[in-house]
Backbone as ProteinMPNN parsed JSONL, in Angstrom:
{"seq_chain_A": "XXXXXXXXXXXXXXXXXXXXXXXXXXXXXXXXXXXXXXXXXXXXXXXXXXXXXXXXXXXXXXXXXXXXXXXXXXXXXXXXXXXXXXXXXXXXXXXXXXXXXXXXXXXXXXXXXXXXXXXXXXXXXXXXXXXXXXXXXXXXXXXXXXXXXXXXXXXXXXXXXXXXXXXXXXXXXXXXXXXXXXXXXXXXXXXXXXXXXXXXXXXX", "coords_chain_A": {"N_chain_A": [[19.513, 42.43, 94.742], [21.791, 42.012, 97.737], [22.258, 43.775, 101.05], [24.883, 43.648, 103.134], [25.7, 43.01, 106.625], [27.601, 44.483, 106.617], [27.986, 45.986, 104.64], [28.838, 44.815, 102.25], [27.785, 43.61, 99.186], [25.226, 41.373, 97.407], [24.308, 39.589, 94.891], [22.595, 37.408, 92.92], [22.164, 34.153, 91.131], [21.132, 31.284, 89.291], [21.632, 28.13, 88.631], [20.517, 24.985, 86.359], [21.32, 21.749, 87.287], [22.367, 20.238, 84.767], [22.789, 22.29, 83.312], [25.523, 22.782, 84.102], [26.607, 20.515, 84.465], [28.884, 19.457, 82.578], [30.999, 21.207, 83.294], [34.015, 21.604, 84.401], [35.288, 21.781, 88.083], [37.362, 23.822, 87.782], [36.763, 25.012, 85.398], [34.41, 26.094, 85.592], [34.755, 27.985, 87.718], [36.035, 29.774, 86.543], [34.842, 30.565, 84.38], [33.288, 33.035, 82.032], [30.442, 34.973, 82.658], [27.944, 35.578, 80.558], [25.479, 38.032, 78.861], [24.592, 37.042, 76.745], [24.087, 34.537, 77.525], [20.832, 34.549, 78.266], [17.564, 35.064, 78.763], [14.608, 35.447, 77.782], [13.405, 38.786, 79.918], [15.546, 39.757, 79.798], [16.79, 39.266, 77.396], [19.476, 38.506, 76.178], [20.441, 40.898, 76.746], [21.427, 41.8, 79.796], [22.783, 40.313, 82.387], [21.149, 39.041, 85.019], [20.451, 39.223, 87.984], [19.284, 38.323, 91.395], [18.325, 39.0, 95.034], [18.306, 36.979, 96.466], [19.378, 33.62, 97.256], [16.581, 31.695, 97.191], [14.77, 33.48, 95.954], [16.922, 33.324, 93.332], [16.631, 30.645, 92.27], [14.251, 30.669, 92.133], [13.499, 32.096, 89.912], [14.963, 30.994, 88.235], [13.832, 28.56, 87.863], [11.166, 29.013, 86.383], [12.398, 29.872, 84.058], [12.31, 29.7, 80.045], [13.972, 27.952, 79.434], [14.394, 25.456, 81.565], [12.202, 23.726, 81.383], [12.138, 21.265, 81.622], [13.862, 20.211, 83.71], [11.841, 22.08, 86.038], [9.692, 20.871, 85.829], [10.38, 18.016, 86.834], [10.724, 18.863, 89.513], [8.538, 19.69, 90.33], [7.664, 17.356, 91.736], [9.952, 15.751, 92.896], [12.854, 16.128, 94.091], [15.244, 18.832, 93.953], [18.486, 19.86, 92.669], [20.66, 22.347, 92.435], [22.472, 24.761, 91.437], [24.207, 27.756, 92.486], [25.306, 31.117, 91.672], [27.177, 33.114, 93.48], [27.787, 36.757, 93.302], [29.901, 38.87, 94.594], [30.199, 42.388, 96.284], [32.355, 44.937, 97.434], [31.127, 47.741, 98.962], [33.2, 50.018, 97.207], [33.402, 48.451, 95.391], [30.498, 48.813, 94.818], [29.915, 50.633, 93.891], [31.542, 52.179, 91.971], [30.87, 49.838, 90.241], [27.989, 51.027, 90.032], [28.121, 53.676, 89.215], [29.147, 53.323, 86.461], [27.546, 52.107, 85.068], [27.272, 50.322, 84.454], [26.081, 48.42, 86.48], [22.544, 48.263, 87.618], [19.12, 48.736, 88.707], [16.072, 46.741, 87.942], [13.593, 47.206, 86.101], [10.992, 46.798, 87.912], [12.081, 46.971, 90.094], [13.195, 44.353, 91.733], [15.077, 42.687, 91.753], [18.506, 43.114, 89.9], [20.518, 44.359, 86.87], [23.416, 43.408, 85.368], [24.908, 44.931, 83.216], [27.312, 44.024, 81.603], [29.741, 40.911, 80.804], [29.978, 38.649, 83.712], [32.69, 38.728, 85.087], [35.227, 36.486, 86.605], [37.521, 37.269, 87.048], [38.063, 40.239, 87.394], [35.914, 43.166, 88.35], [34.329, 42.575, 91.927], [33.447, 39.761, 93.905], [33.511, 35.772, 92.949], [31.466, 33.366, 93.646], [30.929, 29.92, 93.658], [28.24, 27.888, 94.968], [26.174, 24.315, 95.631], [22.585, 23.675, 96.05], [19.849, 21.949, 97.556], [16.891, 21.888, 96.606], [13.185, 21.246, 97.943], [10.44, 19.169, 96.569], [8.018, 21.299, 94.791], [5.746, 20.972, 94.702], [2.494, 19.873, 92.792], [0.767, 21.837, 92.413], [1.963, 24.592, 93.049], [3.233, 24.331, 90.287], [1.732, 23.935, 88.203], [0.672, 26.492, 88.256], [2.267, 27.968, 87.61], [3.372, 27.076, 85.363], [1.411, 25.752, 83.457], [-0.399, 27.725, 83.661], [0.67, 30.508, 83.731], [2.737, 30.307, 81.655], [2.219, 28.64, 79.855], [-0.096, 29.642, 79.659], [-2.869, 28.21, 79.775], [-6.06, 27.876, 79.614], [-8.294, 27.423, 83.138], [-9.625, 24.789, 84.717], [-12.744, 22.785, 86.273], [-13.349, 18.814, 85.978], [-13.328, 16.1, 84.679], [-10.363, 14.144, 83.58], [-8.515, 13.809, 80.557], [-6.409, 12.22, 80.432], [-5.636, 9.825, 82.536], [-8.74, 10.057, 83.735], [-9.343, 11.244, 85.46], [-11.775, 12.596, 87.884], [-13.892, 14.988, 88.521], [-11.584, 17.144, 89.095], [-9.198, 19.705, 89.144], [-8.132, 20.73, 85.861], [-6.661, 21.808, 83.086], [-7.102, 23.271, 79.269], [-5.344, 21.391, 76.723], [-3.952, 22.19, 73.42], [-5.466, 23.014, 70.393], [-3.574, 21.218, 68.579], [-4.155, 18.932, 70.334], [-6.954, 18.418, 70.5], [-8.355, 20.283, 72.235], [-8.495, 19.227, 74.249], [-8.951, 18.328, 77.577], [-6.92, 18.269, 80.856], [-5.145, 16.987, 83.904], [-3.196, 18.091, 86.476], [-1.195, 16.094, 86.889], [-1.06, 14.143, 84.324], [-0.339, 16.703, 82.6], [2.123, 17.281, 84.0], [3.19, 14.822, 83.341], [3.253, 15.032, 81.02], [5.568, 17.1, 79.932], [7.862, 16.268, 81.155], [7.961, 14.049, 79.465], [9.351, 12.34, 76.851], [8.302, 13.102, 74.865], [7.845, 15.813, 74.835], [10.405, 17.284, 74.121], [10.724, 17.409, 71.259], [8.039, 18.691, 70.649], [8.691, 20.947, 71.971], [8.047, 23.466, 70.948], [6.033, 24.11, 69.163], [3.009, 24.921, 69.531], [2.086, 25.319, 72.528], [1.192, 27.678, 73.288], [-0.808, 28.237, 71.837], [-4.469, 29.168, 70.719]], "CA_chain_A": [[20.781, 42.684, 95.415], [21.266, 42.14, 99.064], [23.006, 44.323, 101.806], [24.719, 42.617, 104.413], [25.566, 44.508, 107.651], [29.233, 44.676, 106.762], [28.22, 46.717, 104.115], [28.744, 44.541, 101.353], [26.593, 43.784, 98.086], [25.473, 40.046, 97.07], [23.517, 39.152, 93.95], [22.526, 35.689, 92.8], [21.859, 33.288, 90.0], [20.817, 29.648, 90.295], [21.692, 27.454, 87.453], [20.334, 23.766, 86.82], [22.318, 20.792, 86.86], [22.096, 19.963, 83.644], [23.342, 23.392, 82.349], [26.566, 22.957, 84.267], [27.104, 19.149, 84.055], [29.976, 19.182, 81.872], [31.746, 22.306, 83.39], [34.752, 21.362, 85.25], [35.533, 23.219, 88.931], [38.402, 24.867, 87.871], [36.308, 26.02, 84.31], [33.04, 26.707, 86.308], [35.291, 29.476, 88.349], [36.929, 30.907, 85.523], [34.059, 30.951, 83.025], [32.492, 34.11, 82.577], [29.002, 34.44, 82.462], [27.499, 36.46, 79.471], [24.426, 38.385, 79.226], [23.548, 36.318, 75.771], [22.983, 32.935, 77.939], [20.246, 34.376, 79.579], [16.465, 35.033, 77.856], [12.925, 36.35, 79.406], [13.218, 40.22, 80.283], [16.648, 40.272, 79.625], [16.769, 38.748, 75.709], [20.624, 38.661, 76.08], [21.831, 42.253, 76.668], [22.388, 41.731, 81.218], [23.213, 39.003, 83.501], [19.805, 39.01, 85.924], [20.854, 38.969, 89.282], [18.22, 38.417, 92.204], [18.443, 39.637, 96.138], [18.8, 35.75, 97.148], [19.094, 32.392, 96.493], [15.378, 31.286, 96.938], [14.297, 34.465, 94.24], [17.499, 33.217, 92.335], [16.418, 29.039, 91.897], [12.634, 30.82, 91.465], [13.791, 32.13, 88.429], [15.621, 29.509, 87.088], [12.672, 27.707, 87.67], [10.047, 30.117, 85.349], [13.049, 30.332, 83.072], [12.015, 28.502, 79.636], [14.872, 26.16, 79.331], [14.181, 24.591, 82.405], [11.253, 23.463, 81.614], [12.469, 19.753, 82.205], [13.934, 20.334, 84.927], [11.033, 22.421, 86.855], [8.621, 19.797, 85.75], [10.593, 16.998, 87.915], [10.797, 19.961, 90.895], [7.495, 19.567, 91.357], [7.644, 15.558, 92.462], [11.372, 15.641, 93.15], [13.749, 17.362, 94.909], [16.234, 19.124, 92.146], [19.359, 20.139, 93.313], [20.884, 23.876, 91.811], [23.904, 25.409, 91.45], [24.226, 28.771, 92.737], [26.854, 31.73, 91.612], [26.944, 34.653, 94.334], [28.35, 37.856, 92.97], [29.498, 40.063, 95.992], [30.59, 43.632, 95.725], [32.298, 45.873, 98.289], [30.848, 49.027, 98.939], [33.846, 50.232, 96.655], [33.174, 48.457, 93.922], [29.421, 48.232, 94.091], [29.724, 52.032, 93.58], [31.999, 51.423, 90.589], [29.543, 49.455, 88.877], [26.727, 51.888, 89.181], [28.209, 54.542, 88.218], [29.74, 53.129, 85.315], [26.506, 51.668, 84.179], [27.184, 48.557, 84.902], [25.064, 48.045, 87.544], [21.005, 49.049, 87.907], [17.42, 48.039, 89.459], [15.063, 46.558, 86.638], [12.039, 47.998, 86.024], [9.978, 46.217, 88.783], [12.976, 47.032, 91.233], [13.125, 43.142, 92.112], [16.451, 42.58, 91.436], [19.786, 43.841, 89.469], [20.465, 43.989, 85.372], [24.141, 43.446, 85.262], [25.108, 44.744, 81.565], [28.287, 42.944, 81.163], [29.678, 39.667, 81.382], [30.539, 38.601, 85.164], [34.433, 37.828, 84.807], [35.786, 36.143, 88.007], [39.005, 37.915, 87.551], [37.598, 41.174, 86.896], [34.938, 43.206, 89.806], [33.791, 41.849, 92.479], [33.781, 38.047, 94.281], [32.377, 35.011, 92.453], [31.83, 31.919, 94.471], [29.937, 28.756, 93.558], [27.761, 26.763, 95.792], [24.978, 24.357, 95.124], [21.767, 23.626, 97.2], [19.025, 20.995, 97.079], [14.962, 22.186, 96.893], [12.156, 20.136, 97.993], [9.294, 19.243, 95.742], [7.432, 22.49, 95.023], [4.326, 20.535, 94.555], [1.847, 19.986, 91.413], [-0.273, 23.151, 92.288], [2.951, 25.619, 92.118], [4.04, 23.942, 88.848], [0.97, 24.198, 87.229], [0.291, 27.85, 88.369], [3.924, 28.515, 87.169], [3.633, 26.297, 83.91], [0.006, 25.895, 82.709], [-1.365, 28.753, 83.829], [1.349, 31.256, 83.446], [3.899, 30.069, 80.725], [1.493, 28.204, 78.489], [-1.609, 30.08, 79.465], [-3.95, 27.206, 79.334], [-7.584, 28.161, 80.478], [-8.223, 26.611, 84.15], [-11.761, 24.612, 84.674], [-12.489, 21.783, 87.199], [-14.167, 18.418, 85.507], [-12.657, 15.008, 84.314], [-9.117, 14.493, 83.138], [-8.946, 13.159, 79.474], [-5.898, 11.258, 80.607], [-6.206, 9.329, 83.587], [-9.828, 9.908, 83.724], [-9.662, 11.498, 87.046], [-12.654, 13.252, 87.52], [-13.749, 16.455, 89.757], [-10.317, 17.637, 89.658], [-8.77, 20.718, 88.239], [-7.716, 20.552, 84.73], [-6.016, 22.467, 81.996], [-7.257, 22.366, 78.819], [-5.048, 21.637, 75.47], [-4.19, 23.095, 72.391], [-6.009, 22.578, 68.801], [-2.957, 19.615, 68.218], [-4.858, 18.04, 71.21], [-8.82, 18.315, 70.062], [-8.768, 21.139, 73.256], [-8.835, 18.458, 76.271], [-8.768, 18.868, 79.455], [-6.009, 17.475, 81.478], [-5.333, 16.737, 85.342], [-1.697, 18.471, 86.938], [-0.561, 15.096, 86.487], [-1.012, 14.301, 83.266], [0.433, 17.916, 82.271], [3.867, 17.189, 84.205], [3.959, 13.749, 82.765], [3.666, 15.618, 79.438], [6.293, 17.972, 79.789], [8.854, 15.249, 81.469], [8.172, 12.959, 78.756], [10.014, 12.794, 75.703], [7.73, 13.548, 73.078], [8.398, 17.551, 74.862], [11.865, 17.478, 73.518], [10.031, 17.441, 69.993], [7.067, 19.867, 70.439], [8.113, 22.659, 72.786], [8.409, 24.85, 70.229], [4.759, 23.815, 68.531], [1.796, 25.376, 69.591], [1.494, 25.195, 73.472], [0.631, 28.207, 73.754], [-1.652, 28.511, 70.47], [-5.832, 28.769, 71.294]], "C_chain_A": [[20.503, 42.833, 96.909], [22.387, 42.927, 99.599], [23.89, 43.641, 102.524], [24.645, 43.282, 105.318], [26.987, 44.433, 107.811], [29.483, 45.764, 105.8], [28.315, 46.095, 102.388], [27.362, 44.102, 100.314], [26.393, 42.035, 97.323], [24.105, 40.106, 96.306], [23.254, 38.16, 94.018], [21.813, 35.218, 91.468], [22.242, 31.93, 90.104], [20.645, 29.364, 88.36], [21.202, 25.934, 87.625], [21.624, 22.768, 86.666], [23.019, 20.954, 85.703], [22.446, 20.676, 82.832], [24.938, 23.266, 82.733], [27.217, 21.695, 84.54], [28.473, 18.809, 83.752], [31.1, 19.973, 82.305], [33.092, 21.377, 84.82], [34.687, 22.53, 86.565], [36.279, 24.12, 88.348], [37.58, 25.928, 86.008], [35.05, 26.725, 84.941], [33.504, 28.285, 87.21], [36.139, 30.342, 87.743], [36.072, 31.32, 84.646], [33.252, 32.186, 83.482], [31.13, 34.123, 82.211], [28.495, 35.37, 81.824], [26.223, 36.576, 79.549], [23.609, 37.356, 77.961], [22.912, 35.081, 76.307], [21.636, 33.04, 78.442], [18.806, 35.337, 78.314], [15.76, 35.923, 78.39], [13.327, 37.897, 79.087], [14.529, 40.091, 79.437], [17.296, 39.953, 77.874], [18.173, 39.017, 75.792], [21.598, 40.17, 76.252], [22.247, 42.501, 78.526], [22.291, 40.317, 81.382], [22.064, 39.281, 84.36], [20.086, 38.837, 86.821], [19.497, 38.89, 90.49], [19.027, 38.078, 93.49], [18.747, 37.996, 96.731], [19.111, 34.514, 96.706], [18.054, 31.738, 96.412], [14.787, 32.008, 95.739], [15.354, 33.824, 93.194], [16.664, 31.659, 91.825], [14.594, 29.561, 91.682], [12.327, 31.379, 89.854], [13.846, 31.493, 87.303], [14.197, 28.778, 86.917], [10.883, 28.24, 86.719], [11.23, 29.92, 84.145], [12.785, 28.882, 81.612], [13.1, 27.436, 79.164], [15.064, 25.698, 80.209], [13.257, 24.095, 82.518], [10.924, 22.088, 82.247], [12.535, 20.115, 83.61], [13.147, 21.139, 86.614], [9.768, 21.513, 87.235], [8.947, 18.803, 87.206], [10.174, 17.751, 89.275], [9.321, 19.84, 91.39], [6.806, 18.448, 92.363], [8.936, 15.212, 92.82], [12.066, 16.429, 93.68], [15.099, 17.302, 94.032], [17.176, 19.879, 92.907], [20.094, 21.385, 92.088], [21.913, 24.587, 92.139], [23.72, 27.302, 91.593], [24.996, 29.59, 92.543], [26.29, 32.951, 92.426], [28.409, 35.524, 93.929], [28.772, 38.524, 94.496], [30.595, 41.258, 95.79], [30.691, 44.25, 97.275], [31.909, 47.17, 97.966], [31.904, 49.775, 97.46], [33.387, 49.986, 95.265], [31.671, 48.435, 93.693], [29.376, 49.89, 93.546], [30.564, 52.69, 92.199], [31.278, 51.079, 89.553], [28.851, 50.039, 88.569], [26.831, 52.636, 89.011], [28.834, 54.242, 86.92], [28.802, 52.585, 84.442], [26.388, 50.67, 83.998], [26.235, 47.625, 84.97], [23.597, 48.622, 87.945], [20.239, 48.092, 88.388], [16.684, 47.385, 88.379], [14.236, 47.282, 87.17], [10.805, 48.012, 87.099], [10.95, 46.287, 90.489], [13.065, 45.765, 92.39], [14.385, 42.408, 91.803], [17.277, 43.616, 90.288], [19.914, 43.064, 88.05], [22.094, 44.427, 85.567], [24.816, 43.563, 83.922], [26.533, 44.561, 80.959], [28.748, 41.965, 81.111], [30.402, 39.691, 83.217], [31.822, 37.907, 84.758], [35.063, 37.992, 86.102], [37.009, 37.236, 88.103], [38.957, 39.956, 87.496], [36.783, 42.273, 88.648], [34.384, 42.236, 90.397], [33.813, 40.603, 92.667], [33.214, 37.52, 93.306], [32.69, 33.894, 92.912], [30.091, 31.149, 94.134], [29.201, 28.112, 94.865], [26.721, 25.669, 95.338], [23.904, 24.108, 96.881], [20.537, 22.58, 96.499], [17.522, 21.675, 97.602], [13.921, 21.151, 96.8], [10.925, 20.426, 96.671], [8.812, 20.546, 95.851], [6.225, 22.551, 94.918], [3.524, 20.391, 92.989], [1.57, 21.183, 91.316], [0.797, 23.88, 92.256], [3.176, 25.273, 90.781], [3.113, 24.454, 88.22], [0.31, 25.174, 87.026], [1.416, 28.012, 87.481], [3.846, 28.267, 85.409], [2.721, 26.393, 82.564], [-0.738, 27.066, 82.107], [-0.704, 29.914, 83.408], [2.319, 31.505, 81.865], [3.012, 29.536, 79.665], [-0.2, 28.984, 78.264], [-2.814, 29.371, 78.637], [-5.139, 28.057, 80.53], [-7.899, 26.664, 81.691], [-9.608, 25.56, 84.235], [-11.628, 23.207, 86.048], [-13.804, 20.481, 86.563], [-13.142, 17.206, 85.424], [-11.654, 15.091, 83.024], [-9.532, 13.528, 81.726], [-8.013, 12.063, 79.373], [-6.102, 10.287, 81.338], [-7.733, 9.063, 83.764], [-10.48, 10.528, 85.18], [-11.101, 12.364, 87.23], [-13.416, 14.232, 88.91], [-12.562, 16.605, 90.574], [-9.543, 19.546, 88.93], [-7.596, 20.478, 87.261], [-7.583, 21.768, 83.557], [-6.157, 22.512, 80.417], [-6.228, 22.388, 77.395], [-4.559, 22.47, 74.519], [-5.1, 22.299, 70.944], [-5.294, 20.762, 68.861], [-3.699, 18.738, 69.25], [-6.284, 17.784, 71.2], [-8.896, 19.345, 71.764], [-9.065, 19.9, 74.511], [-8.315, 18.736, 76.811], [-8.079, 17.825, 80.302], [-5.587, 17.633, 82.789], [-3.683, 17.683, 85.215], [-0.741, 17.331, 86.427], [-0.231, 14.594, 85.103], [-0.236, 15.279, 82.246], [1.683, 17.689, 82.637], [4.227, 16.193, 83.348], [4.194, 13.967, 81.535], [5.118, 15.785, 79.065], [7.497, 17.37, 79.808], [8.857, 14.405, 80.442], [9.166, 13.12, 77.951], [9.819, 13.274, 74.703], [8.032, 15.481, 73.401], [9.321, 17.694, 74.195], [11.911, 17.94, 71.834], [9.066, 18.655, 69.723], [6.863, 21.092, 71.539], [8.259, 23.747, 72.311], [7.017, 25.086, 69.326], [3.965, 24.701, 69.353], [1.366, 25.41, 70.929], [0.594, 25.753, 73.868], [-0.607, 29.318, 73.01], [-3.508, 27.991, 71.399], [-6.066, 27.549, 70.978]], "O_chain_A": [[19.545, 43.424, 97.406], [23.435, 42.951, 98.953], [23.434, 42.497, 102.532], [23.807, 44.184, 105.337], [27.546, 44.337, 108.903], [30.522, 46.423, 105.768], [27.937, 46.781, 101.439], [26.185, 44.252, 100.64], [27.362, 41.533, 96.753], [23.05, 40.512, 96.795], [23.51, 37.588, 95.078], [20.987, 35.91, 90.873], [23.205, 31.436, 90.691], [20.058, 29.891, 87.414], [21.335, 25.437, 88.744], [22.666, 23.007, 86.055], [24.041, 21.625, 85.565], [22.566, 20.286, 81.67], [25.725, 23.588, 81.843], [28.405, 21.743, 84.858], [29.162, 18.056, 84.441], [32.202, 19.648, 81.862], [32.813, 20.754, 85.844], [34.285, 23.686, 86.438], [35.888, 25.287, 88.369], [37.834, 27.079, 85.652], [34.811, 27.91, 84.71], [32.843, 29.318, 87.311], [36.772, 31.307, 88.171], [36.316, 32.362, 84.038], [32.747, 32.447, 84.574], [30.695, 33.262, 81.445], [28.486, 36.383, 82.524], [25.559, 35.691, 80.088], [22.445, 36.966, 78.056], [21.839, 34.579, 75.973], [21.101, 32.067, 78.974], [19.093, 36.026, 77.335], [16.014, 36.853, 79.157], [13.564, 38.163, 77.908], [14.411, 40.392, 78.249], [18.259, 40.561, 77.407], [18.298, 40.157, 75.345], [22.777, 40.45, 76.032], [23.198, 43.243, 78.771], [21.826, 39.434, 80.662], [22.15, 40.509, 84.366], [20.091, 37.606, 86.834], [18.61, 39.688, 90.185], [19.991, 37.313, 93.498], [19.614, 37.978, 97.605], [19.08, 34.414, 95.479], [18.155, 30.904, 95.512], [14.381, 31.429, 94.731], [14.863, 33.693, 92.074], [16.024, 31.798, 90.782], [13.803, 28.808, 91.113], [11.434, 31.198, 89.026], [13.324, 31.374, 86.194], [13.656, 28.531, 85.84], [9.802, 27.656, 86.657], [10.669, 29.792, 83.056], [12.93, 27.673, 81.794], [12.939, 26.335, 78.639], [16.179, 25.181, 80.14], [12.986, 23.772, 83.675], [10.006, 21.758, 82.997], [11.635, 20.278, 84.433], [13.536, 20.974, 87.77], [9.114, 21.387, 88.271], [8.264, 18.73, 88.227], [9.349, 17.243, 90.035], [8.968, 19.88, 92.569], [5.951, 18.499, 93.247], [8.982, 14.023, 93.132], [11.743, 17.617, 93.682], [15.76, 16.36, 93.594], [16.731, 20.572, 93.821], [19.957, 21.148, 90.888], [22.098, 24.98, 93.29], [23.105, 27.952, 90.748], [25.987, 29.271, 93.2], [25.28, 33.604, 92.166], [29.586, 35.209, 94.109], [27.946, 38.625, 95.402], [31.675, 41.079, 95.226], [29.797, 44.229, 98.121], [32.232, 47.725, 96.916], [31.156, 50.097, 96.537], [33.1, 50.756, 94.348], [31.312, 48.104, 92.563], [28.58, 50.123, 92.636], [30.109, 53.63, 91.548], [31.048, 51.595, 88.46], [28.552, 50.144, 87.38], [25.832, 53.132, 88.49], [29.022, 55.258, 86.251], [29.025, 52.517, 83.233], [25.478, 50.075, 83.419], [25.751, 46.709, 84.306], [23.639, 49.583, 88.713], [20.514, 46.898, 88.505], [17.104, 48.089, 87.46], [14.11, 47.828, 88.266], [9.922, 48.865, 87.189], [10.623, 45.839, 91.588], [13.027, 45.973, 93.603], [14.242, 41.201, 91.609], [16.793, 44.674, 89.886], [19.662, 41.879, 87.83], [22.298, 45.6, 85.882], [25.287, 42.548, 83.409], [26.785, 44.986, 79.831], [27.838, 41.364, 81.684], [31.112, 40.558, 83.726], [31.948, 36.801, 84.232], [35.384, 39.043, 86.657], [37.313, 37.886, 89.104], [39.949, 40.68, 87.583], [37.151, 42.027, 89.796], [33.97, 41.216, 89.847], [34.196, 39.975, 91.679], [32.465, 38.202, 92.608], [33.785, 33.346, 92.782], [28.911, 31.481, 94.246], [29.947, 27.888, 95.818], [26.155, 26.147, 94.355], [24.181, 24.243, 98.073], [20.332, 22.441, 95.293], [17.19, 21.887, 98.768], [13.765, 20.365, 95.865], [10.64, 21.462, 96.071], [9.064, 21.12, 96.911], [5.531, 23.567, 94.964], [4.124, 20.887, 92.035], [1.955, 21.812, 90.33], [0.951, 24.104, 91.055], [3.335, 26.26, 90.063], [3.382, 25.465, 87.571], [-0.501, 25.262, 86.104], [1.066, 28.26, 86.327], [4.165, 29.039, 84.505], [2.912, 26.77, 81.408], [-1.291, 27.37, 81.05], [-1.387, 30.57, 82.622], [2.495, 32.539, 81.221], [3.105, 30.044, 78.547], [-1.037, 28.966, 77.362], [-3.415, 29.623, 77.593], [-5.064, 28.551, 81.655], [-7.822, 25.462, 81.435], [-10.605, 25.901, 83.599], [-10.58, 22.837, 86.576], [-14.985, 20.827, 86.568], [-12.116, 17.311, 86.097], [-11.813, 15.684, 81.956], [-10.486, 12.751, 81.682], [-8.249, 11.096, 78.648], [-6.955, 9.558, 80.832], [-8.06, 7.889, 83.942], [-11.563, 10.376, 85.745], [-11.358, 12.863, 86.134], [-13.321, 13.954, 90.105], [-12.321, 16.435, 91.769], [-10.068, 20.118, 87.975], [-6.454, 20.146, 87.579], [-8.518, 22.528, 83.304], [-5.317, 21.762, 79.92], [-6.262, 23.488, 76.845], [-4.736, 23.663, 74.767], [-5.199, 21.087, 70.751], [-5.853, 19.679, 69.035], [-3.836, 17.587, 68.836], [-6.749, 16.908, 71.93], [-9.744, 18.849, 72.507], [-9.837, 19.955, 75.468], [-7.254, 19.358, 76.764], [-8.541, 16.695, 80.461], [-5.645, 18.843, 83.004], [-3.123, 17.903, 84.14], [0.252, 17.525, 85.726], [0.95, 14.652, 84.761], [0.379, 14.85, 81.269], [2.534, 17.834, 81.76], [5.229, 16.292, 82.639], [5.062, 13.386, 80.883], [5.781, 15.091, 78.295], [8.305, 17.592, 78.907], [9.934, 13.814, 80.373], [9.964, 14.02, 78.209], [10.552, 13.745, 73.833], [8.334, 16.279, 72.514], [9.061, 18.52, 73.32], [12.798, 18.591, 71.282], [9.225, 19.455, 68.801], [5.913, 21.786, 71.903], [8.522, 24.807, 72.879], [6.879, 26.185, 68.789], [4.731, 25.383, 70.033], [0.143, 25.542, 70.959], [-0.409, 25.34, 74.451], [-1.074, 30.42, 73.298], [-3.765, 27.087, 72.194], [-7.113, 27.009, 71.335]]}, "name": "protein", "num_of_chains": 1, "seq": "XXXXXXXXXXXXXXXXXXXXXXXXXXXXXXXXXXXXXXXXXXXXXXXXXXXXXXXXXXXXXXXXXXXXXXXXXXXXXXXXXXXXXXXXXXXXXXXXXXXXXXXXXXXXXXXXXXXXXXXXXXXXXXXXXXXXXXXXXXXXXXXXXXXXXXXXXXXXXXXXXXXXXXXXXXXXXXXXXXXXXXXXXXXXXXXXXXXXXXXXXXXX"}
């Protein structure tokens, strides 16, 4: 949650394309946004709010049903829909005493434990915004290393064949090889993901 210097209170949450595709304007600013859409820390009981829109689209981008869409982000520039909450003094004081409104645990943003209903507290205004590549080496800190917790090593790729590079290696379904950044995105982007991201990624 951010301040401004007017006094007011602005959250944020960064959605992908692809989640809001189908949403018309006039349903995109009426729909309310429920704590069940939303996974990770929050396993459906708040709405996750973060202090900006770079922490909000960094989210989205760790979050695991974007996994497509973070993959491209790291060779593409992915464009992200943004909803900013904003709260006057009035009501942000409303929310937290009513329980609404709190810090998480790591005091890195705001656990909003109801749905956000436009017509209800507080503003809600759409925007989107376009992010440059974020590179291989974020992705595969973010992806590999973090989310699938593959062991790191530096040696020749089993795809490509690249060799004295840093590579990732496998699971079991793969005989444990060791695979380049590249190779790993082109995984994830492919299609056969759509099939096995629920298998074993992150199995020894």
């Amino acid at each position: 949650m951010a301040m401004q210097g007017d006094g007011m209170f602005q959250g944020f949450i960064a959605f992908n394309p692809e989640t809001v595709y189908n949403w018309t304007t006039q349903s995109r600013e009426m729909m309310p946004i429920t704590p069940e859409w939303f996974g990770g820390n929050s396993q459906g009981n708040y709405v996750p709010l973060k202090p900006n829109m770079l922490a909000a689209v960094k989210a989205a981008l760790e979050a695991s049903a974007n996994y497509h869409v973070a993959a491209k982000a790291a060779t593409e520039t992915t464009r992200w829909w943004i909803l900013t909450l904003t709260l006057n003094p009035n009501e942000l004081m409303q929310a937290w005493t009513s329980g609404i409104l709190h810090w998480d645990s790591k005091m890195s943003g705001i656990e909003w434990w109801a749905s956000l209903q436009p017509t209800e507290i507080g503003l809600i205004e759409w925007d989107d915004t376009e992010l440059m590549p974020i590179g291989l080496g974020s992705w595969t800190f973010m992806t590999c290393e973090r989310k699938f917790r593959r062991p790191k090593g530096q040696g020749v790729c089993g795809g490509c064949r690249a060799g004295a590079v840093p590579v990732w290696k496998a699971t079991s379904r793969y005989d444990h090889i060791n695979y380049c950044a590249l190779c790993w995105n082109d995984f994830v982007t492919g299609q056969q993901w759509e099939n096995e991201q629920k298998d074993d990624a992150m199995e020894g």
